[in-house]
C-alpha atoms as an extended CHARMM CRD file, in Angstrom:
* protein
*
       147  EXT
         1         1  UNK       CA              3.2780000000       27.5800000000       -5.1420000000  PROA      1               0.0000000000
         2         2  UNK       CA              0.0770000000       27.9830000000       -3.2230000000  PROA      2               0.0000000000
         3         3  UNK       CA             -1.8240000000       24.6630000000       -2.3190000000  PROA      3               0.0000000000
         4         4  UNK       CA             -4.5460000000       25.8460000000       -4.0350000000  PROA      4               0.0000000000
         5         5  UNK       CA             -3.0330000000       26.1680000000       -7.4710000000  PROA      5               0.0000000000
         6         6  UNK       CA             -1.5520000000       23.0000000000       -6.7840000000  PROA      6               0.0000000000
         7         7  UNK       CA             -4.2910000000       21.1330000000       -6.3880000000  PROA      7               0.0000000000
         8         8  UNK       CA             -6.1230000000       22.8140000000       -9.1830000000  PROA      8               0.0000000000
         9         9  UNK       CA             -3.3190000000       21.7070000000      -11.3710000000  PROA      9               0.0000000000
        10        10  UNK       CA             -3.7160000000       17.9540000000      -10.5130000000  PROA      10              0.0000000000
        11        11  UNK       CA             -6.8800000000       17.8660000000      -10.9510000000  PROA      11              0.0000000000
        12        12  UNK       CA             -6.3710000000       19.1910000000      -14.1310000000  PROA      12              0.0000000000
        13        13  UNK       CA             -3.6640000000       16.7600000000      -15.0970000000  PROA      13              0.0000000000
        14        14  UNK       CA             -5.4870000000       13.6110000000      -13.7430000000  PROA      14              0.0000000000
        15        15  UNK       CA             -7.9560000000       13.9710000000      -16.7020000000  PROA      15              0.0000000000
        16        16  UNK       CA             -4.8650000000       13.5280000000      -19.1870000000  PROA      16              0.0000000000
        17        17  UNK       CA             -3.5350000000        9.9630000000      -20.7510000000  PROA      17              0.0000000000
        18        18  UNK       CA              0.3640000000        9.3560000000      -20.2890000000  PROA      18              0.0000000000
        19        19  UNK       CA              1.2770000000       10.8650000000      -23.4530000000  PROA      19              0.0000000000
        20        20  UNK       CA             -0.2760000000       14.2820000000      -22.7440000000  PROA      20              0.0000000000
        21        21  UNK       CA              1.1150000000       14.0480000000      -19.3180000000  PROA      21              0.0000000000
        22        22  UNK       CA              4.9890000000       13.4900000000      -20.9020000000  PROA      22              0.0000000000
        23        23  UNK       CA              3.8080000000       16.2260000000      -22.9630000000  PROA      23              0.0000000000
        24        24  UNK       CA              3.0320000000       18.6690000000      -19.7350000000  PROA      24              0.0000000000
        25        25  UNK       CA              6.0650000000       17.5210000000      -17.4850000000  PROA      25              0.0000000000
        26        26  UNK       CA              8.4380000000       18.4380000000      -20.5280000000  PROA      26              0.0000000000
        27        27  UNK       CA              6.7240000000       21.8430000000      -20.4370000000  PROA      27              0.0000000000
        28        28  UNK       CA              6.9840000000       22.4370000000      -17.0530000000  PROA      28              0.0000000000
        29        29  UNK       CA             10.8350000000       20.9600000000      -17.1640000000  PROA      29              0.0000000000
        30        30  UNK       CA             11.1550000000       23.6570000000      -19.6420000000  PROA      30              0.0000000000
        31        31  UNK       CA              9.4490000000       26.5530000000      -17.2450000000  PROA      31              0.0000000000
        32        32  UNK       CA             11.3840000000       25.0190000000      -14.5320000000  PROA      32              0.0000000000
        33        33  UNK       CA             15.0770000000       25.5990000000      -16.4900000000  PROA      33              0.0000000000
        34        34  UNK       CA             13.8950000000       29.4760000000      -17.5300000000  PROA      34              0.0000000000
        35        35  UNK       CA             12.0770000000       30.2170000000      -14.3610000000  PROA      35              0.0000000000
        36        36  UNK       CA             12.5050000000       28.2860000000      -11.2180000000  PROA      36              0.0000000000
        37        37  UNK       CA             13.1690000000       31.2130000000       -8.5040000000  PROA      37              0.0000000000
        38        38  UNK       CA             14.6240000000       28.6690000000       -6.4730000000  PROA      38              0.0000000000
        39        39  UNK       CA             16.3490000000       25.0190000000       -6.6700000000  PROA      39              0.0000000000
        40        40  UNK       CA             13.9580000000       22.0490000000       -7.0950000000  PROA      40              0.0000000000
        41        41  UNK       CA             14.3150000000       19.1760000000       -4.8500000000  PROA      41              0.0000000000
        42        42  UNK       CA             16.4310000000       16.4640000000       -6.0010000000  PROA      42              0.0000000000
        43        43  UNK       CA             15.0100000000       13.4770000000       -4.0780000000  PROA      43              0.0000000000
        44        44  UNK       CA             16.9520000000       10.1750000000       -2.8050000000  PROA      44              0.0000000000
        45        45  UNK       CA             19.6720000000        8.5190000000       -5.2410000000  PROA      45              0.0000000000
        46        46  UNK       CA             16.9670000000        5.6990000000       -6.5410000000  PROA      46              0.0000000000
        47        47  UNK       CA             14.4550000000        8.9530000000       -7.3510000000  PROA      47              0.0000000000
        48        48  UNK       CA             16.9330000000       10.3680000000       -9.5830000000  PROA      48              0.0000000000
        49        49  UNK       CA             17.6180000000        6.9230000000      -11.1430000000  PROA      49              0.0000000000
        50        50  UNK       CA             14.1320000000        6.1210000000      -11.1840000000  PROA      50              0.0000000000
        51        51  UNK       CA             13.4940000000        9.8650000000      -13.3320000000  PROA      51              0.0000000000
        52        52  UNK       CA             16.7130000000        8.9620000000      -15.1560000000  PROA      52              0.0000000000
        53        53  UNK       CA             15.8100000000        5.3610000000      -16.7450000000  PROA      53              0.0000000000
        54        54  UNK       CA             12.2650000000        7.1390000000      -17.2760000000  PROA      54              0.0000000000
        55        55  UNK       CA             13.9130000000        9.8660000000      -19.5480000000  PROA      55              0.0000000000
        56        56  UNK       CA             15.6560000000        7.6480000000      -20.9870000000  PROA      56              0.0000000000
        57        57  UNK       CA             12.8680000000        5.5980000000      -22.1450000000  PROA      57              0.0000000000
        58        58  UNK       CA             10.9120000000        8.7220000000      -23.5830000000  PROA      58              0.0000000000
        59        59  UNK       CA             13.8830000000        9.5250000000      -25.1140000000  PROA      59              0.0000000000
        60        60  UNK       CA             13.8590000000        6.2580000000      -27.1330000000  PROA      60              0.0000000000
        61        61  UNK       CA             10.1350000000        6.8510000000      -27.9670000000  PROA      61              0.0000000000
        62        62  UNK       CA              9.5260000000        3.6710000000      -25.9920000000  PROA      62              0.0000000000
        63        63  UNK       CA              5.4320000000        3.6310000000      -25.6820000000  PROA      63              0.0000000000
        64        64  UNK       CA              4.0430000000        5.4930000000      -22.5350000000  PROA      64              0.0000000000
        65        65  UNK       CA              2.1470000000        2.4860000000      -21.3570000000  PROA      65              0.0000000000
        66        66  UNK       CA              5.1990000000        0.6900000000      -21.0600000000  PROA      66              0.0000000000
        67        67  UNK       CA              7.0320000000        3.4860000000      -19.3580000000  PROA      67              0.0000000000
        68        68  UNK       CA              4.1110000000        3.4600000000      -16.6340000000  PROA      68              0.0000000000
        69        69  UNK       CA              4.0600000000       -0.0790000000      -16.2260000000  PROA      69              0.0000000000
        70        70  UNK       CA              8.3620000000        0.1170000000      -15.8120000000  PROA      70              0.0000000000
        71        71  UNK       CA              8.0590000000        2.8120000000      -13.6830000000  PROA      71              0.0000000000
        72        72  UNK       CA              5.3170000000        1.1270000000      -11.7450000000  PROA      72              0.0000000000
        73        73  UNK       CA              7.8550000000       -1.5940000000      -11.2910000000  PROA      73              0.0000000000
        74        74  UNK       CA             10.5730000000        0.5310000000      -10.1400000000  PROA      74              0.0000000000
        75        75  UNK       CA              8.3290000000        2.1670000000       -7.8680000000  PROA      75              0.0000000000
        76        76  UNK       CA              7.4550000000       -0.9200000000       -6.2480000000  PROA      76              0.0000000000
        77        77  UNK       CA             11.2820000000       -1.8140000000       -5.9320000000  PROA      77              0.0000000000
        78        78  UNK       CA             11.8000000000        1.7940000000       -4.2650000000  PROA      78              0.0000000000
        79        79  UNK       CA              9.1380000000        0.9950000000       -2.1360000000  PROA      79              0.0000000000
        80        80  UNK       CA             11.2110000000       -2.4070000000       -1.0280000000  PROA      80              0.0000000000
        81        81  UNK       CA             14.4830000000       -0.5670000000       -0.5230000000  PROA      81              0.0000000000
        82        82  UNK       CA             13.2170000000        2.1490000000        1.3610000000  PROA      82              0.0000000000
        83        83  UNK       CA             11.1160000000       -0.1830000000        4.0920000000  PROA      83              0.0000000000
        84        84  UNK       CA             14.9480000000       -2.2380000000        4.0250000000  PROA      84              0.0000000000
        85        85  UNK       CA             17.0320000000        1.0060000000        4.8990000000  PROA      85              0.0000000000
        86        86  UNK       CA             13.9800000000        2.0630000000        7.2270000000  PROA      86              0.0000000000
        87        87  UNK       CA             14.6060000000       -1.4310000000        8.7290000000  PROA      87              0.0000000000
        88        88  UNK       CA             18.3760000000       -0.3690000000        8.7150000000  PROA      88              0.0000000000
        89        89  UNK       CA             18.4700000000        2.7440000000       10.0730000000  PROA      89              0.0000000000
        90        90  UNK       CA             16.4200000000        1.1850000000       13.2310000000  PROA      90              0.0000000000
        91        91  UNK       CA             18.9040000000       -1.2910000000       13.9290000000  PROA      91              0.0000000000
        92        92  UNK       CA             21.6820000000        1.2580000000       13.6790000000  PROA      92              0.0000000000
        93        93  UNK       CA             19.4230000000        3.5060000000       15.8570000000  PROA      93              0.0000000000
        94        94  UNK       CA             18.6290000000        0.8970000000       18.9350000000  PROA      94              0.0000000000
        95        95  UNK       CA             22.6770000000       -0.3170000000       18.3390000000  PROA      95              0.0000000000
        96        96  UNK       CA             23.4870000000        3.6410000000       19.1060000000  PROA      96              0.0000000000
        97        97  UNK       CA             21.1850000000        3.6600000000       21.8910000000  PROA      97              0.0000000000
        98        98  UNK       CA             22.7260000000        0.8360000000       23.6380000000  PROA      98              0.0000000000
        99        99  UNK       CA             25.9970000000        1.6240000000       23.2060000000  PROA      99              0.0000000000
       100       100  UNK       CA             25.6760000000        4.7210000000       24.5150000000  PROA      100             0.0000000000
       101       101  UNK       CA             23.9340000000        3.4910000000       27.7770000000  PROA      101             0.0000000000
       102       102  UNK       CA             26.6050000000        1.1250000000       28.2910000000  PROA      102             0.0000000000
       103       103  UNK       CA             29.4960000000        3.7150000000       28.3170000000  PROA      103             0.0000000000
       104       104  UNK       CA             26.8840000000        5.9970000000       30.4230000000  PROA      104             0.0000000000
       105       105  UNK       CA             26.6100000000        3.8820000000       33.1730000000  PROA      105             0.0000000000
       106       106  UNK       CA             27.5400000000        5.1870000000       36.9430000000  PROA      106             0.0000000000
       107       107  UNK       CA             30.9240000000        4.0820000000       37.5090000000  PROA      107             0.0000000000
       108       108  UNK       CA             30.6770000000        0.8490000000       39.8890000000  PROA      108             0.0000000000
       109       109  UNK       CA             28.1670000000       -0.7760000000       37.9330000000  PROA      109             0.0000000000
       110       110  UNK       CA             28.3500000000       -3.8810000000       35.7310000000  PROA      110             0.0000000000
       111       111  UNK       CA             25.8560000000       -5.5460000000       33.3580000000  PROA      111             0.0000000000
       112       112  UNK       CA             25.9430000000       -9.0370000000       35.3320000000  PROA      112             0.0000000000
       113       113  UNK       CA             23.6100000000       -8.9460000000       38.4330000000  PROA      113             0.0000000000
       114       114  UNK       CA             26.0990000000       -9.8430000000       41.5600000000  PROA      114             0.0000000000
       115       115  UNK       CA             24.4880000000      -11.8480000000       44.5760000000  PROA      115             0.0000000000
       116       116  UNK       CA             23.9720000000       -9.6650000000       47.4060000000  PROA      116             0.0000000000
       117       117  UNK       CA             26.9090000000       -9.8230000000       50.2490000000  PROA      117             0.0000000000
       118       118  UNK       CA             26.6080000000      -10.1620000000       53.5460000000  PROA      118             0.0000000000
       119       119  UNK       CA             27.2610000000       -7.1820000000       55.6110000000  PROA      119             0.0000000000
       120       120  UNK       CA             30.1010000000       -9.7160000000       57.4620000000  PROA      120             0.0000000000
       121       121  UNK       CA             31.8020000000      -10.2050000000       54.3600000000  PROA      121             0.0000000000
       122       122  UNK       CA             31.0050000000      -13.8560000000       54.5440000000  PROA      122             0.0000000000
       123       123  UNK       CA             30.2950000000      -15.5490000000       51.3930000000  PROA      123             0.0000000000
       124       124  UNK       CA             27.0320000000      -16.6510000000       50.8130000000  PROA      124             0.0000000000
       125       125  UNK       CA             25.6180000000      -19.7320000000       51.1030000000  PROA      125             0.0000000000
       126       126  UNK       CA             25.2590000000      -21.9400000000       47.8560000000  PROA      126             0.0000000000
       127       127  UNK       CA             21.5810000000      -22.1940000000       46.4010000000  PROA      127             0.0000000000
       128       128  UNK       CA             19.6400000000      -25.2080000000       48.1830000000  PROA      128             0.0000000000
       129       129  UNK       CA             18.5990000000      -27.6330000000       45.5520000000  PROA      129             0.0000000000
       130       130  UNK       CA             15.5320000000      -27.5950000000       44.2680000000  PROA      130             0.0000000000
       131       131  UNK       CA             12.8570000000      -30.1190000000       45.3850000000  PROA      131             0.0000000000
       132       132  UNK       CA             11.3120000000      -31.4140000000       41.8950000000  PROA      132             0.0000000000
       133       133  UNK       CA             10.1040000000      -35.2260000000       41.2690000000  PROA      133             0.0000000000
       134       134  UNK       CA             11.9000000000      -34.3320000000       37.6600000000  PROA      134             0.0000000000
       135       135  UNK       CA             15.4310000000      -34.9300000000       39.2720000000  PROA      135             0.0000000000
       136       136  UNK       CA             14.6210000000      -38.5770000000       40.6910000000  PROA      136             0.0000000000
       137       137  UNK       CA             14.2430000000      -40.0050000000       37.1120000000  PROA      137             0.0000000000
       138       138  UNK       CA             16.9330000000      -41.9080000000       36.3500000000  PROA      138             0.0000000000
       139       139  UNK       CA             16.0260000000      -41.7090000000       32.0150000000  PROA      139             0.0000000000
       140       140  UNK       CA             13.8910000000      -38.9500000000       31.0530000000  PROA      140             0.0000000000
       141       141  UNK       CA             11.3000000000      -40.4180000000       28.5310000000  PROA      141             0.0000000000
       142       142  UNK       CA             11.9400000000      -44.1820000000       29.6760000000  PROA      142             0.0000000000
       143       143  UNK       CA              8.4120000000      -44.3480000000       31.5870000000  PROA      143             0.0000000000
       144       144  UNK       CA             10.1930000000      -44.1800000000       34.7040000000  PROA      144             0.0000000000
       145       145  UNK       CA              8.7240000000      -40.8180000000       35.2440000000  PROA      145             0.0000000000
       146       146  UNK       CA              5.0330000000      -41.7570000000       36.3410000000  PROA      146             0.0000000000
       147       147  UNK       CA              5.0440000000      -44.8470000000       39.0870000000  PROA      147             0.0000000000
């Protein structure tokens, strides 16, 4: 379907209450099953259990406000799940990613930073210690700390 018609057909729809709107989605269910030239979409698992629970309710002439306002509620739940598997699939994604630099690495590497050697093969010396006023107080938070 061009764009065009497409939009021209929402437009037309938007003007509609809920129960005309049932009434034009069963129609074009019904084109769909005599007509379609090609396979519709099916959508993710929670779309097809969203559609489902909403049949179901027309089915059981359940009002059409409180289909929208149910649907509006799953809607809002699909929105949840689908930021929590976006979430998911990111984790998974960076977990990939680092797994597969690790076991890409040039052999002779390692992850831990080694001190430089010496080109004597001495072993270096150990660190000097540090010169802070902080290691001269005997109790940390006696008072000691300012003469």
């Amino acid at each position: 379907m061009n764009e065009h018609l497409r939009e021209r057909i929402v437009r037309k729809i938007e003007s509609l209450s809920d129960e005309r709107g049932y009434q034009v989605l069963d129609y074009v269910e019904f084109l769909e099953s005599k007509f379609a030239e090609r396979q519709s979409p099916q959508g993710n698992a929670f779309t097809r259990f969203t559609e489902a629970v909403e049949d179901r309710l027309r089915a059981g002439k359940v009002s059409a406000a409180a289909i929208a306002e149910t649907m509006g509620l799953l809607n809002r739940a699909a929105n949840v799940l689908n930021g929590a598997v976006a979430a998911g699939k990111s984790v998974a994604n960076d977990i990939v990613t680092v797994a597969q630099s690790a076991t890409t690495r040039p052999s002779g590497t390692t992850g831990a930073s080694s001190a430089p050697s010496s080109a004597s093969g001495a072993t270096p010396a150990p660190p000097k210690e540090a010169s802070s006023p902080a290691r001269d107080v005997k109790q940390p938070g006696s008072g000691e700390e300012h003469p």
